[in-house]
C-alpha positions in Angstrom: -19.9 22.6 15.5 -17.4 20.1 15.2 -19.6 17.0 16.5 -22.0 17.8 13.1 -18.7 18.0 11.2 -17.3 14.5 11.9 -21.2 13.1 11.6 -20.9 15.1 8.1 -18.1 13.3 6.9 -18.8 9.9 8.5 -22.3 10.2 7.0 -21.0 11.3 3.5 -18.1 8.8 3.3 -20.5 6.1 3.8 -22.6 6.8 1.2 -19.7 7.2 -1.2 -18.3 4.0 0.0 -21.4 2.4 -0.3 -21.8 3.5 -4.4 -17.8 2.7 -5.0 -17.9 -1.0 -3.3 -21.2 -1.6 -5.2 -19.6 -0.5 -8.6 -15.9 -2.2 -7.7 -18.0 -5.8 -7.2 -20.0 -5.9 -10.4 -17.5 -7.3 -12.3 -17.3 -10.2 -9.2 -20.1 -12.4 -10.8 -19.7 -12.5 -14.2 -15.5 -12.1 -14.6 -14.9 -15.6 -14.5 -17.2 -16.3 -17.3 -15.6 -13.2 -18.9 -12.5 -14.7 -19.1 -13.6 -17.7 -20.2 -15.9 -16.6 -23.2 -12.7 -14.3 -24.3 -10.3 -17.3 -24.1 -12.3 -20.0 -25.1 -11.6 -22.1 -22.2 -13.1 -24.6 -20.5 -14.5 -24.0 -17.3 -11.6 -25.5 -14.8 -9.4 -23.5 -17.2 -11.5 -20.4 -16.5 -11.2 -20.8 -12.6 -7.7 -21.3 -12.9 -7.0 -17.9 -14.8 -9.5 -16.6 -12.9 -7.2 -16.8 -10.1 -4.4 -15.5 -11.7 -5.8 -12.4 -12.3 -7.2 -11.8 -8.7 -3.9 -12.8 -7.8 -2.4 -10.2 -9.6 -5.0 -7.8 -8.5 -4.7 -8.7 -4.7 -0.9 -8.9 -5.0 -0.5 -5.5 -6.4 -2.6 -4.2 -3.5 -0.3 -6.3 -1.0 2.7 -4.2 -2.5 1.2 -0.7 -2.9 -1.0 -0.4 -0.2 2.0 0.6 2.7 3.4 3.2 -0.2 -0.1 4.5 0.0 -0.8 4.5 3.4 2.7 6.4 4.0 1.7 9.1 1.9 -1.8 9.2 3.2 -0.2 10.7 6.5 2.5 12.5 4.4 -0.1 14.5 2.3 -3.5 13.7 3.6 -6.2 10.7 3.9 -8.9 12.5 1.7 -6.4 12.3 -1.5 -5.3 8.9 -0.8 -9.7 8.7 -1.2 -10.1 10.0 -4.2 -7.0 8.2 -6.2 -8.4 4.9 -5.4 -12.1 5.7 -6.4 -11.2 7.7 -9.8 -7.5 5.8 -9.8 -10.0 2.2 -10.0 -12.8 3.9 -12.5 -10.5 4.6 -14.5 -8.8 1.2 -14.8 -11.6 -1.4 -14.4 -13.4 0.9 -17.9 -10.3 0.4 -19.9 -10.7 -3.5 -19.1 -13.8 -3.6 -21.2 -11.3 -2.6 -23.7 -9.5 -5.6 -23.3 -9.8 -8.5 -26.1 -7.3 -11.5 -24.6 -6.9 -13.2 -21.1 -3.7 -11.8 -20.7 -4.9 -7.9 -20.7 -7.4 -8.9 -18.7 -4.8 -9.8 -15.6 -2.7 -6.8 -16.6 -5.5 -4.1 -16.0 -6.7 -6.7 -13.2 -2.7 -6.1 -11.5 -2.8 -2.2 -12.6 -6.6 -1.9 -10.7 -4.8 -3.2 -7.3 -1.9 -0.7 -7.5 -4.0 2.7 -7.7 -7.3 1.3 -6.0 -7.6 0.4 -2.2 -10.3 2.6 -1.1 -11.9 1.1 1.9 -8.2 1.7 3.4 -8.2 4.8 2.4 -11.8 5.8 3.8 -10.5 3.8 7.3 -7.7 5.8 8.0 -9.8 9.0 6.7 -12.7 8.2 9.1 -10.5 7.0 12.1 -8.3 10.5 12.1 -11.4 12.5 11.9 -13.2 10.6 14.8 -13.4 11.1 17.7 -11.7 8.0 19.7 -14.7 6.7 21.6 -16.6 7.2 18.0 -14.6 4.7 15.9 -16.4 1.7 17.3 -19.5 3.2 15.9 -17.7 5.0 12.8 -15.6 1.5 11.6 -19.2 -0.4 12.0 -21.0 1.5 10.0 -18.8 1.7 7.4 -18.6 -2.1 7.2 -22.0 -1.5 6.6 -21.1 0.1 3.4 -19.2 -2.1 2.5 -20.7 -5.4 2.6 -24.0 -3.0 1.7 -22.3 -2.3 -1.3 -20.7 -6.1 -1.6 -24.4 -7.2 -1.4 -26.2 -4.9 -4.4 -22.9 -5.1 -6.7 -22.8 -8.4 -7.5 -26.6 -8.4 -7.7 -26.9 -5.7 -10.4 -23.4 -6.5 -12.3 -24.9 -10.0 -12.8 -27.9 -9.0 -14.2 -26.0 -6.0 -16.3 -23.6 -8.8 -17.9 -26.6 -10.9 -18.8 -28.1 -8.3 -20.2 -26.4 -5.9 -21.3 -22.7 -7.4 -22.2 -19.9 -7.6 -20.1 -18.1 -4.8 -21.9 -20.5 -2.4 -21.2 -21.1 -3.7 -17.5 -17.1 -2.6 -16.9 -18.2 0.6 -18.2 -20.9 1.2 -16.4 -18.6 0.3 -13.1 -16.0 3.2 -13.7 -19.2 5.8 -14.1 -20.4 4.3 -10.6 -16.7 4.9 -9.1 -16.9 8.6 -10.7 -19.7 9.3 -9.1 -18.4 8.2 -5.4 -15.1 9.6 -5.8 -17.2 13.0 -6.7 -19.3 13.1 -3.7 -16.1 12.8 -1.8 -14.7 16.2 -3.6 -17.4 17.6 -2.9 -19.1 17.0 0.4 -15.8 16.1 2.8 -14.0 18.4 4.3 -10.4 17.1 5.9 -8.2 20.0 7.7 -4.9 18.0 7.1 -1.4 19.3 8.5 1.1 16.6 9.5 1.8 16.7 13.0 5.2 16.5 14.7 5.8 12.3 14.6 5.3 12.7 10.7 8.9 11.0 10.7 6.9 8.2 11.5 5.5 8.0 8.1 8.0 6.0 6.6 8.8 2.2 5.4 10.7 2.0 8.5 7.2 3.0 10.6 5.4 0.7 8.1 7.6 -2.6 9.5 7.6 -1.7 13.0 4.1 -1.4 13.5 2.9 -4.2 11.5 5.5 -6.6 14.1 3.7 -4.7 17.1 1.9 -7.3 19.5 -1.4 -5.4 19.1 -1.3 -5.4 15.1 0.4 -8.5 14.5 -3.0 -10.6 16.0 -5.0 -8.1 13.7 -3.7 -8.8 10.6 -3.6 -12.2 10.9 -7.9 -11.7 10.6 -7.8 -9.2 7.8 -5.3 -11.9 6.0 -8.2 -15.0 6.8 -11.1 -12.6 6.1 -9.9 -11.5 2.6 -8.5 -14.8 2.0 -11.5 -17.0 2.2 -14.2 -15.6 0.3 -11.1 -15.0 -2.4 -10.7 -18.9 -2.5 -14.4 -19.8 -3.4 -14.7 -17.0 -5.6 -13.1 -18.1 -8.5 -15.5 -20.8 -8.7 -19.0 -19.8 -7.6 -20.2 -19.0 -11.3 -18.6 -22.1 -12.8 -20.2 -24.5 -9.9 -23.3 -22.7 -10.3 -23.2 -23.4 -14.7 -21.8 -27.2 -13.3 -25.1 -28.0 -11.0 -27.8 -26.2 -13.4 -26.5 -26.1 -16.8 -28.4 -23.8 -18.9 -29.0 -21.3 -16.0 -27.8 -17.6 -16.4 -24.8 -18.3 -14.0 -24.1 -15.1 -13.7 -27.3 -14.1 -12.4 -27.5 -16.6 -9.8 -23.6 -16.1 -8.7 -24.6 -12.5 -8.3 -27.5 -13.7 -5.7 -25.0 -15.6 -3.9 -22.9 -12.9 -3.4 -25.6 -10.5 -2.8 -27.2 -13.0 -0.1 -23.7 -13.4 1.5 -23.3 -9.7 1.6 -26.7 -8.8 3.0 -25.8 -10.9 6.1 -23.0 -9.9 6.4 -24.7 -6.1 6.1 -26.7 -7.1 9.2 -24.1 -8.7 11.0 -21.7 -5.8 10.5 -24.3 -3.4 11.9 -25.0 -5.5 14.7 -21.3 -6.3 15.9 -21.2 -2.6 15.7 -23.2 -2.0 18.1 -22.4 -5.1 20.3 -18.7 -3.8 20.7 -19.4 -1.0 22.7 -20.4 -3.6 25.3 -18.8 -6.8 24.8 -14.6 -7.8 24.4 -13.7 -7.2 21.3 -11.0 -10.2 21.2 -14.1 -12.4 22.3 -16.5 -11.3 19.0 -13.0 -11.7 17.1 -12.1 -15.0 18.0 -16.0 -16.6 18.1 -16.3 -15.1 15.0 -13.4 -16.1 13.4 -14.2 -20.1 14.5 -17.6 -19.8 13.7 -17.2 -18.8 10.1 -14.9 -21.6 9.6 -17.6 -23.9 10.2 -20.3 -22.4 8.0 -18.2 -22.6 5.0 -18.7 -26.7 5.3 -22.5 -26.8 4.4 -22.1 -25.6 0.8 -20.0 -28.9 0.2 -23.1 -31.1 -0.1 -25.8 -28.8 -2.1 -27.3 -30.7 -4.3 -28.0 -27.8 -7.1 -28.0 -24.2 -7.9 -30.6 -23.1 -5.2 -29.1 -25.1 -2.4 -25.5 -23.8 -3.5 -26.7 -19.8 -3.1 -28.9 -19.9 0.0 -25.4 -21.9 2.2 -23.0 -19.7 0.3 -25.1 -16.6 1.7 -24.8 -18.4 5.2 -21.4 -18.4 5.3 -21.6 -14.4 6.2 -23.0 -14.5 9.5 -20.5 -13.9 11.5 -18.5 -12.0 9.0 -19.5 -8.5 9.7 -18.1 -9.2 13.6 -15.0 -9.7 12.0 -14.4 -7.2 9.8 -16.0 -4.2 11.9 -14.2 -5.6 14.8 -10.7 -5.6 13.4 -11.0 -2.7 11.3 -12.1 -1.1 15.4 -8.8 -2.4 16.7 -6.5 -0.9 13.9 -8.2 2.5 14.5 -7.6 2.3 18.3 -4.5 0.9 18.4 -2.4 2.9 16.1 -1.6 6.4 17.1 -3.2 9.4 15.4 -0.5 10.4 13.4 -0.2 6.7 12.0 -3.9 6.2 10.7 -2.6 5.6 7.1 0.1 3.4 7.7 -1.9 1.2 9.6 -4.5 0.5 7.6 -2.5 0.8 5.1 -1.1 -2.2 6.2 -4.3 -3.5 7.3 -5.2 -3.6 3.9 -1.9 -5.6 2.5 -2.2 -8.2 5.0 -6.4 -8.3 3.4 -4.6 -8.0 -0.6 -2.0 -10.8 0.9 -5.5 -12.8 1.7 -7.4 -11.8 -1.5 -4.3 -12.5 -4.0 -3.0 -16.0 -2.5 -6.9 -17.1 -2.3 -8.0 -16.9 -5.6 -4.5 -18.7 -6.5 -5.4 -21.4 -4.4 -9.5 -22.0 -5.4 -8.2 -21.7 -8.7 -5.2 -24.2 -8.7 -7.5 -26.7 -6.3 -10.3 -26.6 -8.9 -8.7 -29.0 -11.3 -7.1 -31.7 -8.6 -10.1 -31.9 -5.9 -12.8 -30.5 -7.8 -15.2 -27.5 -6.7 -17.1 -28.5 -3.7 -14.1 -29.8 -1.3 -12.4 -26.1 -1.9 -15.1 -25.1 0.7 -13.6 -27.0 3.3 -10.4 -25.9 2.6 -11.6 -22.4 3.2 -13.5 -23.6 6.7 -10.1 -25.0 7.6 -8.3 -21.7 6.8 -11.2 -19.7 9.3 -10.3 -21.7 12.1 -6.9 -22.1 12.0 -6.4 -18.2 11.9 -9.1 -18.2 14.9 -6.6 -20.5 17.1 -3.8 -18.5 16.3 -5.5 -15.2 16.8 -6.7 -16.0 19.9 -3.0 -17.1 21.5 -2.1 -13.8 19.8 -4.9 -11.5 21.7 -4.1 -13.2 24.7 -1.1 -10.7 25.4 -2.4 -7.7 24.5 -4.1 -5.7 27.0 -6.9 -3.7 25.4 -8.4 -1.7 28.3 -5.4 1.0 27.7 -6.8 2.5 24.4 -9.9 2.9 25.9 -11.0 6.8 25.4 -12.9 8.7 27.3 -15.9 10.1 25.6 -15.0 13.7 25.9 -12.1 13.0 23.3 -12.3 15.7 20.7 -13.1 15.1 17.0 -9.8 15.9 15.0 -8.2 17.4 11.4 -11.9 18.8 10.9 -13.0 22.2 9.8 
């Protein structure tokens, strides 16, 4: 029947998403102090590099990410799936490979160019829903991924401390291997392009990212990436600063596993509170509201206070993210799925490369606790500027009845 064929996919891309988001963020804890054992560096050295090569990762996203969301509606969403989970095992192996700083942010920049693949499980997930199922479909993916963005750092800290960094990258591609093979295996996608395929250009790509109902849109994915991108280049090193001595790797893993388990639960929850309240209300509260929990973390006092108010700063981030990656689904037409979160996720690699630039230039003039403010400040400016944005789109015309019929299934 095709209502247990879209549950079958939805249910098997989650748990593939879940293993791949898991194995891309072990190498989140531990890679500044990767680069700075390999170059010798000090540790405002190490945040600064450390920037440059999420830079280059994000940027290389920001670039490819229309190109692949074009040919996700060209040739099908479930390909565009499985080059960015082998396409980023493959890559993120060969960086434990890597001896110098400078390979380091070349594989970092080759990893953004073939990887990408919570874009690529969107647009799959949002062509093979039924409309008045994506609410449900885009929240519980978030759950996936800040599931797998809470148990990733977790483990890859405690792999690099004890095991080595080298083999902790490759123990990440096996983990991608494995997700990308579930998705071979267990999803099924009927793709044939339909007749507005014409739309699946570079041309389509512009004139739907200027649209009044994407432009407010992403504007969030920009601030969502883009904040946790800024503090992340420094996270390890502040934690080393306030508790020398510690495993820093370790206890930046537990801040990023704290920060993704709320923002787990607040994914699932906003999820669930969309099908009743405005979305451009959970949007723009959420948006302002995260903006103010990143100020806390400016005045811990050590290590413990640092990764209990860097967890905090999640709580309002899965209403963000499930919300916006809701409106991108219902807004685009069907035969546009991959373009638009295609460029959902360059405006997001736009975010995650300009971030890390920033934390990691900041670091050596202000230090590492005032870049936290900096990110507040970023959270609510984008939530006053979303919110004049939402304010002219009318939502109540994508709504879909609940009759709509599931789509490009078996």
């Amino acid at each position: 029947m095709p209502s247990e064929a879209w549950k079958r996919n939805l249910y098997t891309i989650f748990v593939a998403e879940l293993i791949v988001i898991m194995g891309f963020s072990f190498v989140v804890p531990f890679l500044p102090l990767y680069i700075q054992e390999t170059g010798n560096l000090a540790s405002k050295e190490a945040a600064f590099w450390t920037g440059i090569a999420s830079f280059a990762a994000s940027f290389a996203m920001f670039v490819s990410s229309p190109v692949w969301g074009v040919l996700a509606d060209r040739w099908g969403r479930k390909s565009m799936v499985l080059r960015a989970m082998f396409g980023g095992g493959i890559i993120i192996a060969l960086t434990g490979l890597v001896g110098n700083v400078y390979g380091i942010i070349a594989m970092r920049f080759l990893q953004g160019l073939v990887s990408g693949s919570v874009a690529a499980a969107s647009a799959l997930v949002a062509s093979t829903m039924p409309r008045d199922k994506i609410p449900y479909a885009m929240g519980l993916l978030m759950v996936a991924v800040f599931g797998g963005n809470t148990f990733g750092p977790l483990l890859g800290g405690f792999f690099a401390d004890w095991f080595g960094y080298q083999n902790t990258f490759f123990i990440t591609g096996g983990v991608l291997f494995l997700g990308g093979a579930i998705v071979i295996f267990f999803v099924k996608e009927n793709f044939s392009p339909s007749s507005g395929e014409r739309s699946a250009t570079l041309s389509g790509v512009l004139k739907l990212a200027r649209s009044k109902e994407m432009l407010p849109i992403l504007w969030v994915s920009f601030a969502l990436a883009a904040g946790p991108a800024i503090v992340s280049p420094i996270i390890s090193l502040l934690v080393k600063e306030l508790s020398p001595g510690s495993e820093a790797a370790t206890a930046a893993g537990t801040a990023f596993f704290l920060m993704g388990l709320v923002a787990t639960v607040s994914s699932f929850i906003a999820g669930r509170v969309s099908q009743r309240v405005d979305l451009k209300k959970i949007l723009i509260f959420s948006c302002l509201g995260t903006g103010f929990l990143y100020l806390p973390p400016m005045f811990a006092q050590n290590a413990t206070q640092l990764i209990i108010l860097v967890g905090m700063v999640a709580l309002l981030k899965g209403g963000i993210m499930s919300t916006s990656n809701t409106l991108v689904g219902l807004v685009a037409p069907p035969n546009q799925q991959g373009i638009a979160y295609g460029v959902n996720q360059s405006a997001s690699s736009l975010g995650s490369s300009l971030g890390p630039l920033l934390g990691g230039a900041l670091a050596p003039a202000i230090g590492f606790k005032p870049i936290f403010g900096v990110t507040g400040a970023v959270y609510v400016l984008i939530g006053v500027v979303v919110a004049r944005l939402l304010a002219r789109v009318d939502l109540h015309k994508y709504h879909v009845e609940e009759t709509a019929p599931a789509r490009n299934l078996h």
